[in-house]
C-alpha positions as CSV (number, residue, x, y, z in Angstrom):
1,X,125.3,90.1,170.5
2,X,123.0,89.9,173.4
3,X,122.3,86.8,175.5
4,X,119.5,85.7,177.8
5,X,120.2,83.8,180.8
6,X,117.5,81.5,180.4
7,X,119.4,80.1,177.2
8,X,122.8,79.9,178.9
9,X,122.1,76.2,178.9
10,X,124.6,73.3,177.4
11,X,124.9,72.7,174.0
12,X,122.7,75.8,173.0
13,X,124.4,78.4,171.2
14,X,122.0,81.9,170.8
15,X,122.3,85.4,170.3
16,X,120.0,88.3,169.8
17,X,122.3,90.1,167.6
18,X,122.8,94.1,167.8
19,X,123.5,96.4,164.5
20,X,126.9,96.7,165.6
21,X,130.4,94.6,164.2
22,X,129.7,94.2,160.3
23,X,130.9,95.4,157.3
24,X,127.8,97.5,155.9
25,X,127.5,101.1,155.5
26,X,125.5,104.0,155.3
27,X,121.7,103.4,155.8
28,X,122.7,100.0,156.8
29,X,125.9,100.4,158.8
30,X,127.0,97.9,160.0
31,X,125.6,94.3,160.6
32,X,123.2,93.9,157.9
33,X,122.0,90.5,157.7
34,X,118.9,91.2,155.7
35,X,118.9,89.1,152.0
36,X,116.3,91.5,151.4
37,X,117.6,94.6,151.8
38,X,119.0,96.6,149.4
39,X,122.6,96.1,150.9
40,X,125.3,94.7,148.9
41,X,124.6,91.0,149.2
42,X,128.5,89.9,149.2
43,X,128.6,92.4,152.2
44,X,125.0,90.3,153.8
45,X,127.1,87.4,153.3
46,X,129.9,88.3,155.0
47,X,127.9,89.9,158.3
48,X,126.1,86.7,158.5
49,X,129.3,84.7,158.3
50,X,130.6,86.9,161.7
51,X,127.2,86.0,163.0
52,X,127.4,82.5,162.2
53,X,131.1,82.4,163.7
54,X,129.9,83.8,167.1
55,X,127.5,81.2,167.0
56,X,130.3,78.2,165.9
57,X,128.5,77.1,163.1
58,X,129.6,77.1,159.2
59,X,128.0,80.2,157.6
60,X,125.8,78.1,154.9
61,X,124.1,76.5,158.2
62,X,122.8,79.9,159.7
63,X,119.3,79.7,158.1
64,X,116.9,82.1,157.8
65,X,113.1,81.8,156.0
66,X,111.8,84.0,153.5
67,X,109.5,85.8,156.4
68,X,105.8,87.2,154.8
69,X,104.1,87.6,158.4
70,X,102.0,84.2,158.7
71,X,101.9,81.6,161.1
72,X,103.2,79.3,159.2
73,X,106.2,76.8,160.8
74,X,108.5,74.8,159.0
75,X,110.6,72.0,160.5
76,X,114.4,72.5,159.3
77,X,116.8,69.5,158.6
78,X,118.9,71.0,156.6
79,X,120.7,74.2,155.0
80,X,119.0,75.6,151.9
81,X,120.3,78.5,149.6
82,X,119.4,81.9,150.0
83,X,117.7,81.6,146.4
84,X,115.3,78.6,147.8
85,X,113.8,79.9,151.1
86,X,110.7,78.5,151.7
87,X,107.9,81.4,152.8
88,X,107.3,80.7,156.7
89,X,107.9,83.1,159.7
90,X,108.8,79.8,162.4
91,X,111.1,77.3,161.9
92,X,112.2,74.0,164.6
93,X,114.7,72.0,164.5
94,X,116.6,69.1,166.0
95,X,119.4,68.9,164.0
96,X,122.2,69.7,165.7
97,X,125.3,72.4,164.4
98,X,122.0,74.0,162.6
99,X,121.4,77.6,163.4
100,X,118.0,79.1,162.9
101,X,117.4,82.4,163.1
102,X,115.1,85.4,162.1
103,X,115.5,89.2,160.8
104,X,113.7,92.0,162.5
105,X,113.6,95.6,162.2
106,X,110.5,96.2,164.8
107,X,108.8,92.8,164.9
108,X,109.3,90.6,167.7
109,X,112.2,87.7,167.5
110,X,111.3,84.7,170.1
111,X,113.7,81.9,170.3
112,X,112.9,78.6,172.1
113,X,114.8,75.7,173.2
114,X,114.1,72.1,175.4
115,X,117.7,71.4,176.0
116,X,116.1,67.9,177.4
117,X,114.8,67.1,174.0
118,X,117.1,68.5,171.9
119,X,114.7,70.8,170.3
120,X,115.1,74.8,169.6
121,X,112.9,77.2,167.6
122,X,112.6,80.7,166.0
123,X,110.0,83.0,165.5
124,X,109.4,86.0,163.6
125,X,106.6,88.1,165.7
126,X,105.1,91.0,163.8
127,X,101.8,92.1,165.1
128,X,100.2,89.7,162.0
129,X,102.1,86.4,163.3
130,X,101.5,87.1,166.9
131,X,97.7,87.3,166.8
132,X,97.4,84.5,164.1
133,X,99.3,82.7,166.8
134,X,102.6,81.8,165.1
135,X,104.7,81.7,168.7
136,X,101.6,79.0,169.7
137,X,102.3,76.7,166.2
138,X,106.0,77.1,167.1
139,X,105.2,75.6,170.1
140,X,102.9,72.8,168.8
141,X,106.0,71.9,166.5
142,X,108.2,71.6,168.6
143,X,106.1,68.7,170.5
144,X,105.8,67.0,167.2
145,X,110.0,66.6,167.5
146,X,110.1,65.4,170.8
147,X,109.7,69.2,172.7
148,X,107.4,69.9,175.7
149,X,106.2,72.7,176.2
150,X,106.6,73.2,179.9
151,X,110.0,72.5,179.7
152,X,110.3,75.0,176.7
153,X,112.2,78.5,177.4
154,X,110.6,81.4,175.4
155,X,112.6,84.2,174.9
156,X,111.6,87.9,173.4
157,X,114.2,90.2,171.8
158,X,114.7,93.6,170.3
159,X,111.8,95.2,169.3
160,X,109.2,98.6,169.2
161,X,107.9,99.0,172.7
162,X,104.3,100.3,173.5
163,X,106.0,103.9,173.8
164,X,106.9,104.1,170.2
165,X,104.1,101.6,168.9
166,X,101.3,103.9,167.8
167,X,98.6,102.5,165.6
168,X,95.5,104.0,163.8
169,X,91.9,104.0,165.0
170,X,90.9,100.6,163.5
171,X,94.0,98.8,164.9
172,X,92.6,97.7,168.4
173,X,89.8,96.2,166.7
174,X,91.5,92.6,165.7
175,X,92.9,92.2,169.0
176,X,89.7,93.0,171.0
177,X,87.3,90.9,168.2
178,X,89.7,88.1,169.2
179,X,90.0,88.7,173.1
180,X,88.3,91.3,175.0
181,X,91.4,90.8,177.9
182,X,93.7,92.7,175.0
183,X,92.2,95.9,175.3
184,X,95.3,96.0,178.5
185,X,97.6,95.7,175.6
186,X,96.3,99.3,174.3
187,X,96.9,103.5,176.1
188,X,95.8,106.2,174.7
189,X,98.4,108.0,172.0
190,X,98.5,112.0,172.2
191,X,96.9,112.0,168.8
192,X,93.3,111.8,169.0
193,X,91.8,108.3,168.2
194,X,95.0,106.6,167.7
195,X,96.5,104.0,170.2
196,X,99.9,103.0,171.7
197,X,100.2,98.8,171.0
198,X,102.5,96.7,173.2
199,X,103.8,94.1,171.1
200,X,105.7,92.6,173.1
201,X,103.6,92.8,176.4
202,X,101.1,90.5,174.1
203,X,103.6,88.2,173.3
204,X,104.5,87.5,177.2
205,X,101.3,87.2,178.0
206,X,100.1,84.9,174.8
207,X,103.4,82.6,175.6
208,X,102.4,82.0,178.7
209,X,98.6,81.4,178.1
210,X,99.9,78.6,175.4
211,X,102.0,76.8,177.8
212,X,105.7,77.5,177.6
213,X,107.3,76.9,180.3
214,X,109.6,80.3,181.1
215,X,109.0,83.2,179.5
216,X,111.3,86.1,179.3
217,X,110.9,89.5,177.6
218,X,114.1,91.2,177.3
219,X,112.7,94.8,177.1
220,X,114.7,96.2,174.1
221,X,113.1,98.7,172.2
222,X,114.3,98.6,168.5
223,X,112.9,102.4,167.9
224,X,114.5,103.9,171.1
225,X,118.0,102.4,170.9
226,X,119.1,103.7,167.0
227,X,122.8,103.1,167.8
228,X,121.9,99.2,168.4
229,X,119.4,98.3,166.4
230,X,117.4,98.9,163.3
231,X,114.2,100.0,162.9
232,X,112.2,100.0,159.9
233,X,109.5,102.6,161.7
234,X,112.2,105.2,162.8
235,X,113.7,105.2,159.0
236,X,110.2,105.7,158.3
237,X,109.9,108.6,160.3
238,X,113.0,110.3,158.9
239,X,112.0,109.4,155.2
240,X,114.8,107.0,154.7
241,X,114.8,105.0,151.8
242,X,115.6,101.9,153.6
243,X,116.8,100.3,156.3
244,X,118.5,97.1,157.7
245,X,117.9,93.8,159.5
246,X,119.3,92.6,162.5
247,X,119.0,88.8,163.3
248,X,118.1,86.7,166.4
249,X,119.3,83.0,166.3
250,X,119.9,79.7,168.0
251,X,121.6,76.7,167.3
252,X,122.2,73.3,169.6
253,X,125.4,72.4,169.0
């Protein structure tokens, strides 16, 4: 797994996890902790129990959502069964030896934590969630559990970079209807009309215009980096059938 400095802090336990050190094969070799995946699901079980492990919590407490790219946030108290995730793409909690986490394969994971308060968070950052301001609503409910938001760490993990981002001739428009400021967000692809999109350049910046406190972008591309991560875009490109899910998660302990 890979760690940010920034949440090197006591009683917080986080890891943006890699692809590597599970039990999966083929397509999804090896760290497959996607439920929704077309992996054996015994196998998912047992990559997010070595997850869970690194993280020194029980397996059933590594929780994940059932993600649909909103900006919906849910405040977690407790484990639920894989069978009974509610649909939401942020979750905060303040229970402690409760890990939250979120699958990616491109989008952007962010976790957060006030170690003052007590209080961590995870997001799930496609372009969807990011403009209809799911890190921001994280943010907001954290506050409502004792969290503030200038002591609040932001962190951004694994995923596409501007490079391998490129995104058809309406694309640009949502951004720019909502703020003129993200056409800097948008270069010029080789193909004629299209656009290169920094997902995670807009994240940075929207974190920081909605008050968290530090804000650190790890600059990992998933696309780039095939032996470490997944990447539901690159398996698009090679006309794979499908692909696998690597998590991000954070637990205070």
């Amino acid at each position: 797994m890979i760690q940010a400095d920034a949440l090197k802090i006591p009683h917080v336990s986080h890891g943006f996890f890699t692809r590597e050190g599970g039990n999966s094969r083929g397509l999804f070799a090896s760290l497959n902790c996607g439920m929704g995946s077309g992996d054996d699901q015994d196998i998912v079980r047992r990559n997010r129990g070595i997850v869970a492990g690194l993280l020194n919590v029980m397996e059933p407490r590594l929780i994940t959502a059932y993600q649909v790219h909103s900006p919906d946030v849910i405040v977690v108290e407790g484990p639920w069964s894989a069978d009974a995730r509610p649909r939401a793409d942020g979750m905060v909690t303040a229970a402690r030896g409760l890990a939250i986490g979120v699958l990616t394969a491109d989008c952007g994971p962010v976790l957060f934590a006030d170690a003052q308060a007590g209080v961590i968070g995870a997001a799930h950052a496609g372009w969807k969630g990011a403009l209809a301001g799911v890190t921001g609503r994280t943010l907001d409910t954290m506050e409502k559990l004792g969290a503030k938001r200038a002591r609040t760490v932001a962190v951004l993990g694994p995923m596409i970079s501007r490079a391998a981002y490129e995104v058809g001739p309406e694309f640009p428009a949502r951004f720019l209807d909502d703020d003129g400021a993200n056409t800097r967000f948008f270069t010029a692809s080789p193909k004629g009309g299209h656009q290169m999109f920094d997902l995670a350049g807009y994240l940075e910046a929207r974190l920081k215009r909605e008050g968290a406190g530090e804000v650190v972008n790890l600059g990992l591309c998933t696309y780039d980096d095939q032996s470490r991560f997944f990447s539901y875009r690159r398996a698009t490109h090679r006309g794979e059938t499908d692909y696998g899910r690597q998590i991000s998660a954070i637990a205070f302990l």
